[in-house]
C-alpha positions as a printed NumPy array, in Angstrom:
array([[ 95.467,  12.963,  60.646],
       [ 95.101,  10.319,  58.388],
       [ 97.953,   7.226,  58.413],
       [ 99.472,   6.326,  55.039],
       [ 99.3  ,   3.06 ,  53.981],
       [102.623,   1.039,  54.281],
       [103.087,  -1.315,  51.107],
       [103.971,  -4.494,  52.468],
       [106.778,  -5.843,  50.852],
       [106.439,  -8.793,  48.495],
       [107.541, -12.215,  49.732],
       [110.433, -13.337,  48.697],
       [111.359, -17.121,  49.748],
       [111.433, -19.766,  47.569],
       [107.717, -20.805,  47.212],
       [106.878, -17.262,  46.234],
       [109.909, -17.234,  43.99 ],
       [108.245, -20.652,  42.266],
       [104.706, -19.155,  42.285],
       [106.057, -16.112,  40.347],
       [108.431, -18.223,  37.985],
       [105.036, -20.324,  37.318],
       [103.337, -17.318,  36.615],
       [106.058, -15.289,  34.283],
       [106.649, -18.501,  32.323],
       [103.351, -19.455,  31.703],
       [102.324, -15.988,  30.707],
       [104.814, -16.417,  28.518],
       [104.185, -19.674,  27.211],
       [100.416, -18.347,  25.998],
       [102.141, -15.882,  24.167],
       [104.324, -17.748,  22.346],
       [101.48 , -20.302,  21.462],
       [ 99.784, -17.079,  19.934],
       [102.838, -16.193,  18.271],
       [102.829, -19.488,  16.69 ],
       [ 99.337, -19.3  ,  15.507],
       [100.076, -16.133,  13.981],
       [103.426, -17.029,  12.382],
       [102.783, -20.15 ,  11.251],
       [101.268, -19.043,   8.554],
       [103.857, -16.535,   7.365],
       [107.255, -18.509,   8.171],
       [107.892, -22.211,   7.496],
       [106.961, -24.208,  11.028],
       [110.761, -25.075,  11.747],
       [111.485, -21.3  ,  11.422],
       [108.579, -19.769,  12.849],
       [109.27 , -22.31 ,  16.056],
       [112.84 , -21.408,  16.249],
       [112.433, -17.504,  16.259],
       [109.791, -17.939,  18.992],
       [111.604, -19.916,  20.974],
       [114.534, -17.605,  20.987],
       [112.141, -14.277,  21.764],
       [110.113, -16.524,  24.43 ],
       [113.832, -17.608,  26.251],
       [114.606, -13.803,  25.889],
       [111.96 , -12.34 ,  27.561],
       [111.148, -15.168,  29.953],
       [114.877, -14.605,  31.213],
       [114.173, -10.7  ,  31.445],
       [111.019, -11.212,  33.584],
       [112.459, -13.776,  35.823],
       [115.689, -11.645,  36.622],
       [113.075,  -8.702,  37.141],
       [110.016, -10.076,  39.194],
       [110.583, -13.691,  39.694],
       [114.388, -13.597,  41.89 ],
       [114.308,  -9.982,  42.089],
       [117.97 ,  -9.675,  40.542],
       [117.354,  -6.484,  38.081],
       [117.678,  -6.478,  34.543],
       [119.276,  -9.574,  33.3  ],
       [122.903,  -9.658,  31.95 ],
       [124.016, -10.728,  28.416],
       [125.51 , -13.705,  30.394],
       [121.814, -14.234,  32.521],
       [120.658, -14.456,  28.973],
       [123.356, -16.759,  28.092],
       [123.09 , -19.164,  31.086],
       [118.856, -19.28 ,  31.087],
       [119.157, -20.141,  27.24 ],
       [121.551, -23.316,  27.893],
       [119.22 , -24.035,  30.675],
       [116.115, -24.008,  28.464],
       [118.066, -25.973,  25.678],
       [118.753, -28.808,  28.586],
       [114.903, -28.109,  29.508],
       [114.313, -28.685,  25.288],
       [116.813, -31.932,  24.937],
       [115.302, -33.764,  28.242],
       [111.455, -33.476,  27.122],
       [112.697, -34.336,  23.356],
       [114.267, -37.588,  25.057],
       [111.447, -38.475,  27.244],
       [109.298, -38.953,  24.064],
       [111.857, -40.618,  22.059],
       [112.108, -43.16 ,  24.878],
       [108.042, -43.7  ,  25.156],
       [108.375, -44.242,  21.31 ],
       [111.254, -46.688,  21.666],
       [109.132, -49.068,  24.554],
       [105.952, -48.321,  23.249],
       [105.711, -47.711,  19.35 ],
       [102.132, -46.737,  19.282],
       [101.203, -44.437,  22.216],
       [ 97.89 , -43.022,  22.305],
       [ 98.022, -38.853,  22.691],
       [ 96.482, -39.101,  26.162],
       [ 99.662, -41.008,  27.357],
       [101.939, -38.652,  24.757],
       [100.868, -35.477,  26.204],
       [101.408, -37.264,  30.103],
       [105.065, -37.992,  29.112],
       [105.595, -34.834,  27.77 ],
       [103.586, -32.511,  30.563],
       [105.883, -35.011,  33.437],
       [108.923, -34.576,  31.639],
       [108.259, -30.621,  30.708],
       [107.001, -30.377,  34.922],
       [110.64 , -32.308,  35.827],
       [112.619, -29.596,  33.517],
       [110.9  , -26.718,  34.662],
       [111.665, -27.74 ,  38.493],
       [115.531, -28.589,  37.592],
       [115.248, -25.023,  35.798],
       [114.285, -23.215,  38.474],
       [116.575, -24.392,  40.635],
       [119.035, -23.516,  38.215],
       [117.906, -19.943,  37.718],
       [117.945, -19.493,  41.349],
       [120.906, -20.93 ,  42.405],
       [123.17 , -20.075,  39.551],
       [122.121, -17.307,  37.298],
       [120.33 , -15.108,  39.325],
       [121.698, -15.964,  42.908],
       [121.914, -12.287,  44.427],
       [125.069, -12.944,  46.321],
       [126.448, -14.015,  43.418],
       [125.064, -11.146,  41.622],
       [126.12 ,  -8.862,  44.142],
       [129.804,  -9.734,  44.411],
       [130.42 ,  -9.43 ,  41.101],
       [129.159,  -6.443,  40.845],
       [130.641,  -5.36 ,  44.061],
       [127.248,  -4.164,  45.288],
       [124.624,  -5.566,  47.452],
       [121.38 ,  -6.295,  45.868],
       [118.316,  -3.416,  45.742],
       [116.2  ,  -3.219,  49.188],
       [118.733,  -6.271,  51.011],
       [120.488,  -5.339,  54.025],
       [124.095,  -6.502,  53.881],
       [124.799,  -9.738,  56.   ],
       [127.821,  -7.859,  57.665],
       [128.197,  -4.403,  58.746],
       [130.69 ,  -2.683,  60.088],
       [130.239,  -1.104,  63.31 ],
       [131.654,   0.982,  65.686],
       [132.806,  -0.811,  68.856],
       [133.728,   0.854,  72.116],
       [135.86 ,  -0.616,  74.661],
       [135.513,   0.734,  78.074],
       [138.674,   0.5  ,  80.269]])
């Protein structure tokens, strides 16, 4: 008789969490940068940018509520939430470079690009956190919808006690 093999199931603390939110938004982050190349030349920059940016946010949200937290297909208001979270992500980098620029007027591109990859490193943390605490907590998730998240045994059950007299 030959065993089957048992899938282990896939880790799901908070370093995996990070290690898959790494992996979805950097996967997605090459594709935009090859959605750039190939739009750029169609679409003025400031368009071409913004349309990416919106699909990027869009399906970045959809793969973390899928694989990254494990939530399930995200919710208009998911969508909502992870795009102000990526605009705060947007306006924090943007300000980080406007401040080099203020104390140092001419900064080479090595110490550009540091500013920006620190600051861009310090928003994706603060996102993350975000995402997982707020938008695609499963308790959260699961109360509203008045179900308990897929393959998650319910903290409480309800069990039949017997007293004996």
């Amino acid at each position: 008789m030959a065993a089957t093999p048992v899938e282990a199931p896939a880790p799901t603390g908070p370093l995996a969490a990070f290690v898959r939110f790494v992996v979805c938004g950097g996967g997605v982050g090459l594709l935009s940068s090859g959605a750039m190349l190939l739009a750029s030349g169609h679409a003025p920059i400031a368009l071409a940018n913004a349309v990416v940016t919106v699909l990027s946010t869009l399906l970045a949200t959809e793969l973390h509520g899928r694989f990254t937290f494990r939530a399930g297909h995200a919710r208009l208001a998911d969508h909502l939430k992870s795009g102000l979270t990526a605009t705060i992500c947007y306006l924090f980098t943007t300000a980080a470079l406007l401040v080099l620029h203020a104390v140092h007027p001419n900064p080479g591109p090595l110490l550009e690009q540091g500013v920006y990859l620190s600051a861009s490193g310090l928003a994706g943390v603060g996102r993350f956190v975000v995402l997982r605490v707020v938008v695609f907590a499963t308790g959260a998730r699961a109360a509203t919808a008045g179900t308990r998240p897929v393959g998650r045994k319910p903290l409480l059950t309800r069990r039949a006690v017997t007293v004996a007299a």
